[in-house]
GUFI-546067 format. One record per residue: residue number from 1; residue in three letters; z, x, y of N, C-alpha, C in turn. Coordinates in pm, whole numbers. Layout:
# residues N
NUM/ALA/Z/X/Y/Z/X/Y/Z/X/Y;
...
This chain:
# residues 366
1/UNK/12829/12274/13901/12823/12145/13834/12685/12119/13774;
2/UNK/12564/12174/13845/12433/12111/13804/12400/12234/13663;
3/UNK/12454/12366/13664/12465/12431/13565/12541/12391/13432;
4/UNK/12618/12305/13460/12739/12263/13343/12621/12153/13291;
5/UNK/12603/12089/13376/12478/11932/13299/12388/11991/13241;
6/UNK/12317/12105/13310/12225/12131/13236/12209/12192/13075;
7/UNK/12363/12268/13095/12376/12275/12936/12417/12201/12846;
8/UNK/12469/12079/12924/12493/11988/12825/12407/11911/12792;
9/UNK/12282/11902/12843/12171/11847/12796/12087/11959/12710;
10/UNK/12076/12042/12735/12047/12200/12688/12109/12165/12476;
11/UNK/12190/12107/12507/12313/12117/12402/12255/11993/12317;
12/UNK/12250/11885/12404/12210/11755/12304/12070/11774/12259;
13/UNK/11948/11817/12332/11913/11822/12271/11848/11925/12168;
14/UNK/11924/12013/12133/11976/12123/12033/12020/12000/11941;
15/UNK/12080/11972/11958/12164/11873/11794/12098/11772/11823;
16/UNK/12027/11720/11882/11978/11587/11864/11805/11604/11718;
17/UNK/11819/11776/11831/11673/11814/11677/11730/11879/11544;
18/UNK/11863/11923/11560/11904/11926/11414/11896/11788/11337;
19/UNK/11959/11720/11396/11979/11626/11341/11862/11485/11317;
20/UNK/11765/11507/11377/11632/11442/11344/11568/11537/11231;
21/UNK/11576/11678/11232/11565/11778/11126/11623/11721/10964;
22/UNK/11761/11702/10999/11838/11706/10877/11761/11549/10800;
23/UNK/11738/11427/10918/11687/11337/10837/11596/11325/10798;
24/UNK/11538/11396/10814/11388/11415/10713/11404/11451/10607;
25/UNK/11530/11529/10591/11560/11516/10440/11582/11401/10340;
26/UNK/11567/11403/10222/11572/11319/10134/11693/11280/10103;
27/UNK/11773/11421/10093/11891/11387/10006/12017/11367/10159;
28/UNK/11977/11464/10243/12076/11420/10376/12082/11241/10434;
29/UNK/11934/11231/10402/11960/11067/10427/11987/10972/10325;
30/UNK/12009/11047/10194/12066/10917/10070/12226/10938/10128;
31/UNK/12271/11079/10142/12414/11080/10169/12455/11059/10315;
32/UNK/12363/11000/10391/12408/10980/10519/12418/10833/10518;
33/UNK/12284/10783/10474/12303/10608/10442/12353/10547/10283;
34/UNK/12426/10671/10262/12518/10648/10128/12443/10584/9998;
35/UNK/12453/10421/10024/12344/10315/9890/12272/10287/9917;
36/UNK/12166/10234/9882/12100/10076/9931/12198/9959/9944;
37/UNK/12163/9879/10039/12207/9770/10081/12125/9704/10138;
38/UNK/12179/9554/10163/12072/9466/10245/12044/9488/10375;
39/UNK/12063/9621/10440/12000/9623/10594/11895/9738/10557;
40/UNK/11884/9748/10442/11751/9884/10410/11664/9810/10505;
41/UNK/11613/9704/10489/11501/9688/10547/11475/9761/10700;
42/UNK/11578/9760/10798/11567/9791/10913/11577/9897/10907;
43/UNK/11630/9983/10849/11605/10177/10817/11448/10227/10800;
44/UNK/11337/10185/10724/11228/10229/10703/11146/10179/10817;
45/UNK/11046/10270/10838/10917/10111/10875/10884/10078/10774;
46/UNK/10795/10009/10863/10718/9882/10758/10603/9769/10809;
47/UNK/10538/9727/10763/10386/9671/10756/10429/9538/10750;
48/UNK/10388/9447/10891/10430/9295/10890/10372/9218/10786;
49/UNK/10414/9122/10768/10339/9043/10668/10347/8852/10737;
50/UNK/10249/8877/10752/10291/8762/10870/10272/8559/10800;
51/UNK/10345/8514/10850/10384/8367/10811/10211/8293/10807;
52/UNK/10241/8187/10733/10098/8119/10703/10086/8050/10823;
53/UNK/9981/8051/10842/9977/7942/10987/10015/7761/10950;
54/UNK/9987/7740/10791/10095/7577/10768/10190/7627/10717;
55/UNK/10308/7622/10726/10375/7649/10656/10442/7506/10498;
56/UNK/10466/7566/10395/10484/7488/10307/10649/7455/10328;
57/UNK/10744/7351/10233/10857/7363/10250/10878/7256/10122;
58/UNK/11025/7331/10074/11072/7239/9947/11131/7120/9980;
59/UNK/11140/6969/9885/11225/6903/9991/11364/6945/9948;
60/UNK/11448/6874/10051/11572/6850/10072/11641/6788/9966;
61/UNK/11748/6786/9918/11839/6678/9835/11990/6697/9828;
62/UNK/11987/6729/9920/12147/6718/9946/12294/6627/9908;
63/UNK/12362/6614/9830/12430/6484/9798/12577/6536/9825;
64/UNK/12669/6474/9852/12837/6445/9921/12831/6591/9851;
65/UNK/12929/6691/9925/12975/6839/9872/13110/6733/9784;
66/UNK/13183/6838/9679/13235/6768/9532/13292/6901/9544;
67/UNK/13418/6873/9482/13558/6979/9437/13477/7097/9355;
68/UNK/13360/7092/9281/13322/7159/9160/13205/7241/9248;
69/UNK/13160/7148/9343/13074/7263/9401/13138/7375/9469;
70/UNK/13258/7343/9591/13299/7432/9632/13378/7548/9496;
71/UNK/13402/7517/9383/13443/7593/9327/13335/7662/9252;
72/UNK/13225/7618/9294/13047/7699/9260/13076/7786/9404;
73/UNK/13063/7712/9481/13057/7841/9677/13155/7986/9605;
74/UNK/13308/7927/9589/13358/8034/9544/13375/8148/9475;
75/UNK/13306/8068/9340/13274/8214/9259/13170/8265/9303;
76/UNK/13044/8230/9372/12942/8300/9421/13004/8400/9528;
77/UNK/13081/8347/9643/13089/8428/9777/13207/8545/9697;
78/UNK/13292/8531/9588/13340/8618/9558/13339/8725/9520;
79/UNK/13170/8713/9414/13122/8824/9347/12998/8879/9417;
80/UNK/13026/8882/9578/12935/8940/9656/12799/8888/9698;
81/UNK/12786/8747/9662/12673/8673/9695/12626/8677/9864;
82/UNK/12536/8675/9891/12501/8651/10056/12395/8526/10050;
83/UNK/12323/8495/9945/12238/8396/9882/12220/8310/9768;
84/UNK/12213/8220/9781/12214/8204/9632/12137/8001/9640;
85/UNK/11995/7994/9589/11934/7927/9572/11874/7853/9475;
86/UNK/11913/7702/9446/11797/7633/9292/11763/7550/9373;
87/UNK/11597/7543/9254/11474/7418/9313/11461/7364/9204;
88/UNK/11456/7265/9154/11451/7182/9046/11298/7099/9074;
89/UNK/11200/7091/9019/11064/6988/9050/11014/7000/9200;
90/UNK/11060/7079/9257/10999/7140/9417/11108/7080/9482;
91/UNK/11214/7072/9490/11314/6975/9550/11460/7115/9544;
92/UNK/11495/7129/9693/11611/7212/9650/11736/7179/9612;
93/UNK/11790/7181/9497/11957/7113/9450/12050/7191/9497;
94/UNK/12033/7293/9535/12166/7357/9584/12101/7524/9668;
95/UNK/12190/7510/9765/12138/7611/9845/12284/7679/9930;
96/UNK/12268/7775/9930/12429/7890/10020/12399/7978/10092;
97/UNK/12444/7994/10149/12459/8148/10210/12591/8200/10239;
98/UNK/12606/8320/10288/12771/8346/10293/12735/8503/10346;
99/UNK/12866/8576/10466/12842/8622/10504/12792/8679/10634;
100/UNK/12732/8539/10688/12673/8550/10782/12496/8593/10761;
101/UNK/12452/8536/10648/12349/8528/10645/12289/8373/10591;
102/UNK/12168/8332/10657/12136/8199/10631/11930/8203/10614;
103/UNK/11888/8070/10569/11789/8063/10507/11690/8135/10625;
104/UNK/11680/8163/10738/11577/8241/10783/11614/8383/10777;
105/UNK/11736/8442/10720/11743/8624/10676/11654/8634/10657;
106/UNK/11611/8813/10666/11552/8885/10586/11637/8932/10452;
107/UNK/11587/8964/10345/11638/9014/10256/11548/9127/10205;
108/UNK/11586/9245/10167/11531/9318/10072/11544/9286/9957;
109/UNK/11436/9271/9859/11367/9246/9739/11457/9343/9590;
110/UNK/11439/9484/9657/11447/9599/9584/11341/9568/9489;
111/UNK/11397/9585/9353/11271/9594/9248/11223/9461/9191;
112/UNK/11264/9380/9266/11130/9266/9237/11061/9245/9272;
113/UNK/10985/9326/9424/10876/9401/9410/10798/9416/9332;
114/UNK/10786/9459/9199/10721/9545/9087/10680/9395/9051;
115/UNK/10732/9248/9040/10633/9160/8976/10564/9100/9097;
116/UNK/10532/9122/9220/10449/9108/9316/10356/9173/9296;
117/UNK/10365/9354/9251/10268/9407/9212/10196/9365/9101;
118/UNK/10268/9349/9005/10206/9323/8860/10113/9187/8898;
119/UNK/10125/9108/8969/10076/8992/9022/9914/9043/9041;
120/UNK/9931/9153/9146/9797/9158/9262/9723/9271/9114;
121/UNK/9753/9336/9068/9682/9430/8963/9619/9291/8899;
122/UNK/9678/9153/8836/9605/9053/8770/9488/9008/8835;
123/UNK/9536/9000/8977/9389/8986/9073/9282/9050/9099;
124/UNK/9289/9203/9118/9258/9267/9127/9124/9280/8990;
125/UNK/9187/9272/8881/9117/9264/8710/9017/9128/8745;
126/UNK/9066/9028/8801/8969/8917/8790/8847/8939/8910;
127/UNK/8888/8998/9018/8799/9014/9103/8674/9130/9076;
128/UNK/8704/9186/8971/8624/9270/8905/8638/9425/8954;
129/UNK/8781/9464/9031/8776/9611/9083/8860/9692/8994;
130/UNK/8901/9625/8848/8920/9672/8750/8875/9629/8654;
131/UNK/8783/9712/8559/8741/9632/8420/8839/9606/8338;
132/UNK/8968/9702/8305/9042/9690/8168/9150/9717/8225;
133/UNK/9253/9675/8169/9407/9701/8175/9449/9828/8091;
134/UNK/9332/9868/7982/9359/9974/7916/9339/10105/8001;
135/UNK/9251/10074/8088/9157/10233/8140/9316/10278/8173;
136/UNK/9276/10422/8184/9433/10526/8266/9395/10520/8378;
137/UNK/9507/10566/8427/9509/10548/8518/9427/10659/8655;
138/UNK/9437/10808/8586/9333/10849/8625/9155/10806/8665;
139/UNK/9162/10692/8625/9031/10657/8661/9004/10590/8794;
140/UNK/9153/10595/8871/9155/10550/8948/9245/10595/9060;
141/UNK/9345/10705/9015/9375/10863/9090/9372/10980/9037;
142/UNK/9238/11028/9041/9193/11126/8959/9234/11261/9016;
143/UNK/9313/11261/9160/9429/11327/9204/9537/11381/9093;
144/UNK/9583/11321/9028/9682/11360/8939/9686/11478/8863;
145/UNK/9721/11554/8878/9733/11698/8843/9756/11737/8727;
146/UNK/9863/11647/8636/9900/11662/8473/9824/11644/8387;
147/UNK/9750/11649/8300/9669/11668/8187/9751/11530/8089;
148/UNK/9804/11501/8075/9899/11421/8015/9871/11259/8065;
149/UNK/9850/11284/8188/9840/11151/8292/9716/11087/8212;
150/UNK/9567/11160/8159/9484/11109/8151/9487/11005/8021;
151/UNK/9619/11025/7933/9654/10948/7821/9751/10766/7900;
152/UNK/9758/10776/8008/9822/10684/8027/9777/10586/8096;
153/UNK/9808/10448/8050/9674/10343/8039/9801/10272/8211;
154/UNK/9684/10164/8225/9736/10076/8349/9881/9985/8266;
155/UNK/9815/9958/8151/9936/9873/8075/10060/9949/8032;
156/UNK/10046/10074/7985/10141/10174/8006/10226/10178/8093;
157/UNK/10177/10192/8192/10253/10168/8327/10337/9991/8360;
158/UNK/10234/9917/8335/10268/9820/8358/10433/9747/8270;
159/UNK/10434/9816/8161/10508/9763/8062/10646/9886/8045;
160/UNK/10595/10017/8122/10719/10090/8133/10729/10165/7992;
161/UNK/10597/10169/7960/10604/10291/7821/10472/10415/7871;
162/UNK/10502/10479/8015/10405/10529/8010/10455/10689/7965;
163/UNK/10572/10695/7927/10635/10838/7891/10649/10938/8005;
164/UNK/10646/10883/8143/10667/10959/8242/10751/11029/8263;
165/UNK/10790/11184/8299/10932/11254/8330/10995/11240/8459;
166/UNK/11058/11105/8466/11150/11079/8560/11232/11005/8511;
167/UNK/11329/11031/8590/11510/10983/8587/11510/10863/8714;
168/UNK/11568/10777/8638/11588/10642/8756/11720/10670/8763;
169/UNK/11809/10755/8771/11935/10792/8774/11930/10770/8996;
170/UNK/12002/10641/9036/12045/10643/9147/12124/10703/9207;
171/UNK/12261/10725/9132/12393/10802/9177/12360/10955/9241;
172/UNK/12241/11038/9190/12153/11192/9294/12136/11173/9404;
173/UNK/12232/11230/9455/12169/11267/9584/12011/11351/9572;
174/UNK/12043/11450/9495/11917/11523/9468/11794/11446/9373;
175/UNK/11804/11373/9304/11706/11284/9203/11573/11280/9257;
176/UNK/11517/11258/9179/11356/11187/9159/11358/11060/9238;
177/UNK/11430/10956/9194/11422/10855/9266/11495/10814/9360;
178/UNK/11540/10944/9393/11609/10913/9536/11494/10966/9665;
179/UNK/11430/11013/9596/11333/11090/9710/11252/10999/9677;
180/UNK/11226/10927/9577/11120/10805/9611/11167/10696/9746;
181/UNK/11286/10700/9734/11343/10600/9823/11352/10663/9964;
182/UNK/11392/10737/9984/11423/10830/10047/11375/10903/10172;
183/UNK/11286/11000/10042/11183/11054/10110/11025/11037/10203;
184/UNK/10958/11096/10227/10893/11090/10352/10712/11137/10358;
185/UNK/10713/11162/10175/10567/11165/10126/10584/11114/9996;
186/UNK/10575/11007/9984/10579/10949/9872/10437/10957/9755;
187/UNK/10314/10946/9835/10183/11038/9823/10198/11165/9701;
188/UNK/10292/11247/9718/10272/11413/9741/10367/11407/9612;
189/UNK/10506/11345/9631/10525/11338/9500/10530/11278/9394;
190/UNK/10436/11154/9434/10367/11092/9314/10254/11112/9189;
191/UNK/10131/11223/9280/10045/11315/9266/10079/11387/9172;
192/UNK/10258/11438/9189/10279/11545/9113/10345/11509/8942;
193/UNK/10372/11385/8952/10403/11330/8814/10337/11411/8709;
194/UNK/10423/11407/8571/10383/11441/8483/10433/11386/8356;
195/UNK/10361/11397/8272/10425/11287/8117/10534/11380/8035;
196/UNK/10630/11312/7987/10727/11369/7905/10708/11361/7756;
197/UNK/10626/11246/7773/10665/11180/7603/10532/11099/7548;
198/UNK/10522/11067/7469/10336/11062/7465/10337/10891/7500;
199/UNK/10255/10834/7543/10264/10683/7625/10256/10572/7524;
200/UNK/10364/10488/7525/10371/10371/7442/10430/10397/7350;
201/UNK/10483/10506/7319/10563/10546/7256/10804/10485/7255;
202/UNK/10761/10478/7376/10926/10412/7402/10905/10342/7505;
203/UNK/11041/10237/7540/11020/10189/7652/11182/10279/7765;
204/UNK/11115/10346/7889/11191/10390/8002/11152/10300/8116;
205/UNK/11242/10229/8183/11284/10184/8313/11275/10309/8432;
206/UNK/11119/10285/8505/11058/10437/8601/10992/10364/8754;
207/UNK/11067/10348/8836/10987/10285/8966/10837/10394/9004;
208/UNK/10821/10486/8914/10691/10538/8948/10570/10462/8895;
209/UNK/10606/10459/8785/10500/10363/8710/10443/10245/8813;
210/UNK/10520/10164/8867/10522/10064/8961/10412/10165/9069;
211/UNK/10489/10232/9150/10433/10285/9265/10276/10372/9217;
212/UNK/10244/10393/9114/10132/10428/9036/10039/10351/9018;
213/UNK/10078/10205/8986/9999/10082/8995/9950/10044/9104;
214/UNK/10031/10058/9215/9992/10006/9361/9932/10137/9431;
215/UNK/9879/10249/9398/9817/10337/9457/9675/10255/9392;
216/UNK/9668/10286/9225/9561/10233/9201/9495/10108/9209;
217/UNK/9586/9983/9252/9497/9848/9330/9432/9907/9455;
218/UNK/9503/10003/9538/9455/10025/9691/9363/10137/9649;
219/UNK/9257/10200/9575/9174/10271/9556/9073/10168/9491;
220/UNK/9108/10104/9344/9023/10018/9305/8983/9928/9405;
221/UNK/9025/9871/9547/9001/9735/9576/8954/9799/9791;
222/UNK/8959/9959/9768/8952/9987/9889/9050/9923/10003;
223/UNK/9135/9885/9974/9219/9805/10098/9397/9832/10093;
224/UNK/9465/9845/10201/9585/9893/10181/9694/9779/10090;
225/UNK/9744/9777/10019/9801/9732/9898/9921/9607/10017;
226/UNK/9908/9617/10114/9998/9461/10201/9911/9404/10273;
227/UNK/9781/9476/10305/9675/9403/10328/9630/9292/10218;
228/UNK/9619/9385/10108/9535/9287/9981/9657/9187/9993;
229/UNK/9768/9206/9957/9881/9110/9915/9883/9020/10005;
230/UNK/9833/9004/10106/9880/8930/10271/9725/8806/10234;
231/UNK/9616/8897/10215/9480/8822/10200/9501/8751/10047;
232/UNK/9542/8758/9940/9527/8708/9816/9673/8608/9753;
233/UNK/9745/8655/9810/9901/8559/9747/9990/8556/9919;
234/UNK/10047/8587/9983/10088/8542/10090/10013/8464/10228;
235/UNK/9919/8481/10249/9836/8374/10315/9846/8231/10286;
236/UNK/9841/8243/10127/9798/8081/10051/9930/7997/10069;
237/UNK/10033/8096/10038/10193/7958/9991/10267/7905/10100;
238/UNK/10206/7899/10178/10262/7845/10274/10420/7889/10357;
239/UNK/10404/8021/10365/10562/8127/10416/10552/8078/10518;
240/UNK/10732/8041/10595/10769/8042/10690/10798/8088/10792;
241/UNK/10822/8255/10711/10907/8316/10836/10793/8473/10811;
242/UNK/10784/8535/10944/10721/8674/10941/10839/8740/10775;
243/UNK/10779/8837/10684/10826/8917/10646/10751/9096/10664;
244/UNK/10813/9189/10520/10770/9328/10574/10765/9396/10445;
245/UNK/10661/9507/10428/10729/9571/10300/10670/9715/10358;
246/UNK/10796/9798/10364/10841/9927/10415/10777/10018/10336;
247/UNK/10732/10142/10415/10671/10230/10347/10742/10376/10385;
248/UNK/10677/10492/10373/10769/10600/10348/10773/10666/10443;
249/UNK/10725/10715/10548/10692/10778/10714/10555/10716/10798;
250/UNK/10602/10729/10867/10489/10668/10977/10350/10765/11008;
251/UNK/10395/10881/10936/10280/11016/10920/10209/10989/10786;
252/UNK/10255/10935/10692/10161/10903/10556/10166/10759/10547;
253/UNK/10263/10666/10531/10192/10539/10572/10176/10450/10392;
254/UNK/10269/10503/10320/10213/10487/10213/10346/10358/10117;
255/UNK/10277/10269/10127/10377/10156/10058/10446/10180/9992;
256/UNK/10601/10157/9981/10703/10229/9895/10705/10020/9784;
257/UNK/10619/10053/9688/10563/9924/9632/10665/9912/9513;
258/UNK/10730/9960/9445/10833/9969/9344/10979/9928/9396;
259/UNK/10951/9909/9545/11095/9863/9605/11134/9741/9675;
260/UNK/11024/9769/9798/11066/9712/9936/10997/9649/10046;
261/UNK/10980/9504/9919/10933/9375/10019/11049/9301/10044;
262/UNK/11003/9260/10171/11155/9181/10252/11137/9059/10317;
263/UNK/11179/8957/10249/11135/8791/10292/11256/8745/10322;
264/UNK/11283/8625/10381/11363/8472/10347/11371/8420/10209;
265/UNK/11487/8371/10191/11497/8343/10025/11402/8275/9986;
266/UNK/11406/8162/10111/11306/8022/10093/11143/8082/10025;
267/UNK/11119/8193/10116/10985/8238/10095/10971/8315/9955;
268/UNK/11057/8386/9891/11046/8468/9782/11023/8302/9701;
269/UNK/11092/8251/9693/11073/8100/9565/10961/8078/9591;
270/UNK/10884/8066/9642/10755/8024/9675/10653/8077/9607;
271/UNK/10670/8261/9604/10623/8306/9494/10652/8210/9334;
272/UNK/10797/8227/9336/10874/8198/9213/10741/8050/9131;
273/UNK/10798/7950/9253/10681/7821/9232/10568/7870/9176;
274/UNK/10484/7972/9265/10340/8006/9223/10351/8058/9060;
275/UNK/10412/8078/9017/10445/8159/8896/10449/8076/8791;
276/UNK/10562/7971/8804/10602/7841/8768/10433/7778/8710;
277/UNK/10386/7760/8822/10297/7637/8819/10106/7755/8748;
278/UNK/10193/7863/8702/10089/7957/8625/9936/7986/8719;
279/UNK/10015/8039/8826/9910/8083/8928/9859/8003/9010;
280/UNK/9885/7880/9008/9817/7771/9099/9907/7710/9243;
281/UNK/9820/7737/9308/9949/7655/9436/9834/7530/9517;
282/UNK/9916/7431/9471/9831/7273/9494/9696/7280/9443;
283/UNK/9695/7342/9324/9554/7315/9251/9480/7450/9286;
284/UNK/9476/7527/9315/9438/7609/9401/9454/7755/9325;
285/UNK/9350/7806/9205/9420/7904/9162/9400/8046/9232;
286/UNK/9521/8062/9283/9594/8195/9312/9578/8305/9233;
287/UNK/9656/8334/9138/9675/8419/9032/9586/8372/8895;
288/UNK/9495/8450/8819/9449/8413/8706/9538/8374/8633;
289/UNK/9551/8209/8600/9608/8130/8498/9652/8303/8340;
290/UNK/9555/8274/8307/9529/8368/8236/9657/8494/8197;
291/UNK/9669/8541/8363/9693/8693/8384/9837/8635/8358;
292/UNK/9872/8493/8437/10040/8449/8396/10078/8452/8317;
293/UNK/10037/8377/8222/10064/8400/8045/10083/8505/8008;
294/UNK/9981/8572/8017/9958/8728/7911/10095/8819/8003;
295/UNK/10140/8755/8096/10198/8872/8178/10379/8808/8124;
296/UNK/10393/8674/8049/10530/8701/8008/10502/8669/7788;
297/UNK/10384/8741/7794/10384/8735/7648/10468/8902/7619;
298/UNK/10560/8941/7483/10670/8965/7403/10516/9039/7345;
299/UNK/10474/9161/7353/10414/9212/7249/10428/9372/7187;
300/UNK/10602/9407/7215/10619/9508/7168/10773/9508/7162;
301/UNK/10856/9604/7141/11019/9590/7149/11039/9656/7248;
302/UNK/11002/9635/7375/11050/9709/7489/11194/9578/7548;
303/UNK/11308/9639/7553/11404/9577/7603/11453/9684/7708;
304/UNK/11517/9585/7820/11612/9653/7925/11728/9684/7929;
305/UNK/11798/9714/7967/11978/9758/7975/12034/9677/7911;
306/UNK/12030/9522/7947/12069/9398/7924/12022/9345/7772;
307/UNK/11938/9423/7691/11858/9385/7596/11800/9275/7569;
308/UNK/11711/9253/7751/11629/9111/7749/11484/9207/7749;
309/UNK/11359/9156/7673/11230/9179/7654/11187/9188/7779;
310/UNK/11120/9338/7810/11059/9346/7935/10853/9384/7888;
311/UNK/10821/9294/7998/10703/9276/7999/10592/9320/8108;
312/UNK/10511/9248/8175/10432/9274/8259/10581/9295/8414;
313/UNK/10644/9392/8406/10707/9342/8531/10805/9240/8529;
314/UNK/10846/9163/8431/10914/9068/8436/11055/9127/8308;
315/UNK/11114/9052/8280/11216/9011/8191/11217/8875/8153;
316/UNK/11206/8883/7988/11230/8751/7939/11363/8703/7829;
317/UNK/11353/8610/7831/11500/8538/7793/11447/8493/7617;
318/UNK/11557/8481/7538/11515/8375/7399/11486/8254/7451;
319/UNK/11521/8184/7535/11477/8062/7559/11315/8052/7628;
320/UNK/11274/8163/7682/11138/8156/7739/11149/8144/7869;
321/UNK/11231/8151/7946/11259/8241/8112/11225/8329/8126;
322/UNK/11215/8334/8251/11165/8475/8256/11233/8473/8438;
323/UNK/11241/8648/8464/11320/8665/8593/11281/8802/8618;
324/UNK/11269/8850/8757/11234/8929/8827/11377/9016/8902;
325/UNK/11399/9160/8909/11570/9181/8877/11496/9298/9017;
326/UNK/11630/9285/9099/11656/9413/9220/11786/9431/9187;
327/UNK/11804/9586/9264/11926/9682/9232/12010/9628/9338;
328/UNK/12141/9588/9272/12221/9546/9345/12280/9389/9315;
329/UNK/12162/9326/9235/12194/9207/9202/12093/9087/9215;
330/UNK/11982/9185/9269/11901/9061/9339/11786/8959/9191;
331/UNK/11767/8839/9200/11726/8777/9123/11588/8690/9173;
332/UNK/11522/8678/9099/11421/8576/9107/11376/8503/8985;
333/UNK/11441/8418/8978/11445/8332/8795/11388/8248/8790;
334/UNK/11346/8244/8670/11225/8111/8640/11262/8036/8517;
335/UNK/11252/7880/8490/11298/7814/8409/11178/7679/8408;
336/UNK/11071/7776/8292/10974/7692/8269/11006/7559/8289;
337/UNK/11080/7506/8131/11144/7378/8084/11177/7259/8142;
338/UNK/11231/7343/8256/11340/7243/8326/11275/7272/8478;
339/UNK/11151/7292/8454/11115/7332/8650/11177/7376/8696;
340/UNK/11268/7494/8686/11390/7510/8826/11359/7700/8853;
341/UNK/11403/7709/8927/11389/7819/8985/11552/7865/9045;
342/UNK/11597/8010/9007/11730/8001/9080/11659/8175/9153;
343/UNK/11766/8177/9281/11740/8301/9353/11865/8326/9420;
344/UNK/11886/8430/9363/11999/8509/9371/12014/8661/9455;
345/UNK/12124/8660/9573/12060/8808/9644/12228/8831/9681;
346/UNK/12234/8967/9684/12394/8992/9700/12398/9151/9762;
347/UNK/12481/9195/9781/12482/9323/9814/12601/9410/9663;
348/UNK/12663/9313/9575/12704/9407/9468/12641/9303/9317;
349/UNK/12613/9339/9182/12640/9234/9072/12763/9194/9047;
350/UNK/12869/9296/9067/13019/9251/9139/13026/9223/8950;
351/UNK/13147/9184/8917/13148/9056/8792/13097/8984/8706;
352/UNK/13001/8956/8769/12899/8877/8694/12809/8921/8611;
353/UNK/12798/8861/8513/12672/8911/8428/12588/8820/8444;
354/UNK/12472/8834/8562/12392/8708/8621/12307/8663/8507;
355/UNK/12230/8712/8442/12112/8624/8364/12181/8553/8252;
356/UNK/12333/8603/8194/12347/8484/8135/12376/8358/8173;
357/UNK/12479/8396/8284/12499/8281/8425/12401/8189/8437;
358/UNK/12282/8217/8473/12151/8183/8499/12100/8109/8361;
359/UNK/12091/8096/8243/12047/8102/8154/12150/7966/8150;
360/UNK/12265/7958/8120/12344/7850/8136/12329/7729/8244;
361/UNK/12310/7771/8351/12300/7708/8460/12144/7598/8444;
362/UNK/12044/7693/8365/11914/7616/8298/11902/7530/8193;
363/UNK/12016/7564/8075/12002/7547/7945/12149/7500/7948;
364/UNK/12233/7342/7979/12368/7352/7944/12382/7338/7828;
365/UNK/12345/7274/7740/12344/7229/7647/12311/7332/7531;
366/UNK/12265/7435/7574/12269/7530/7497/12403/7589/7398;
């Protein structure tokens, strides 16, 4: 009997190291955890980001639920909503959840991320640990191995014309950006980038570009890129709840910044506000006034899938919105005009074609 146990432990852990083996793979763990979804967050580690010691809060305005709202609950919980949030003048008008998720979740971000980054690079320029938005980016990972790289400016990157050779093709198991997600040196094959196409030349949709930017704040500014973010824009707005933004192995340590920050809805609007109110939170400037503007100014024909004008990180609307987009559905919308803010998080886009949704929901009268 004590011979039979022993091989059966003999046995587990034989497959227990295949199988810690196999997940170190890139592509064994896109096809083992199939998509992204909203429990990514708990799959990676990740770097706390911890609540303000005041916390801020929108008010309340709640009025009698109405036949038309629940037939608002419905089409939301139908087309895969788990969230779905507006603030009108700092005041919340309507707020959901569904699912079994409610205002203290975590949520993963996915790629609205990339205007958190585009945020701290504006800071970064004012604090003086970048002179120009033009310099390449080599001047600041001079690591980069391609000869090509040294043509490609920070704004390049920033705006998604840096002519990089990668495929944002999700459906690979084998892909580029599945091993960004994925994989387990994000470092190693970022390093190895190389240009396809000469920079500024077209606009391509590339989460490297993103993750290129946030290597070079954490070299320009000496400090790890959720450190800076924690000391310069999350400290100040007054967050409620601990959040996290996941990085790629616990052996390199290296912010997966093009993806995967993970808040409370309540807390992502908060950004949204700071944005709103053009870098300032209670007078208090945050973000260079400055860097807000220039960051949803239209100064080339770069459009997205949707053929809305993409900019510093953002997407803008004909009406002058502007919104921050994750894979899967996720939203962070802004509606100068009308003060409002909508935030949107789901696990499919399901049906909907959200930003015009959104765009209506700002503009009825349109």
């Amino acid at each position: 009997m004590a011979g039979r146990n022993c091989f059966s432990f003999i046995r587990f852990v034989f497959f227990s190291g295949i199988l810690t083996s196999l997940l170190s793979c890139h592509v064994v763990r896109s096809v083992y955890w199939n998509v992204a979804d909203l429990q990514d967050y708990k799959k990676f580690p990740a770097d706390t980001l911890f609540h303000s010691q005041t916390s801020w809060v929108f008010y309340d305005s709640y009025g009698p639920v109405r036949s038309d709202s629940l037939r608002f609950d419905s089409l939301l919980e139908q087309n895969k909503t788990v969230a779905f949030l507006m603030v009108k003048n700092d005041t919340v008008i309507y707020e959901r959840y569904f699912r079994g998720f409610s205002r203290t979740s975590t949520l993963p971000s996915f790629s609205i991320a990339k205007s958190f980054v585009s945020a701290l690079l504006g800071i970064a320029m004012e604090e003086g640990y970048i002179r120009s938005i033009d310099q390449p980016i080599t001047d600041f990972i001079p690591q980069l191995s391609d000869e090509g790289m040294k043509k490609v400016t920070l704004k390049n990157l920033l705006e998604m014309r840096s002519g990089l050779n990668f495929n944002e093709g999700y459906a690979n198991p084998f892909g580029i950006v599945t091993k960004y997600y994925y994989g387990l040196n994000l470092r190693k094959y970022t390093l190895k980038l190389k240009t396809a196409t000469e920079p500024d030349s077209l606009y391509q949709y590339q989460s490297a570009n993103t993750q290129l930017l946030a290597m070079a704040i954490e070299n320009a500014t000496g400090r790890p890129l959720t450190q800076y973010f924690q000391e310069k824009i999350w400290h100040f707005i007054g967050i409620e709840n601990d959040a996290s933004w996941s990085y790629d192995s616990k052996k390199d340590h290296e912010v997966k910044a093009f993806c995967c920050l993970n808040a409370s809805v309540l807390d992502f609007a908060k950004f949204g506000r700071l944005i709103l109110n053009q870098g300032l939170w209670n007078g208090q400037e945050i973000i260079p006034s400055k860097w807000v503007k220039e960051s949803f100014r239209i100064q080339n024909n770069s459009k997205d899938s949707e053929g809305y004008a993409y900019t510093y990180g953002w997407r803008v609307t004909p009406e002058g919105d502007f919104y921050a987009k994750g894979v899967g559905g996720q939203y962070l919308y802004v509606c100068p005009h009308h003060r409002m803010l909508i935030l949107r998080f789901g696990s499919k886009y399901e049906n909907m074609a959200w930003p015009p949704f959104f765009r209506k929901l700002c503009h009825p009268h349109n």
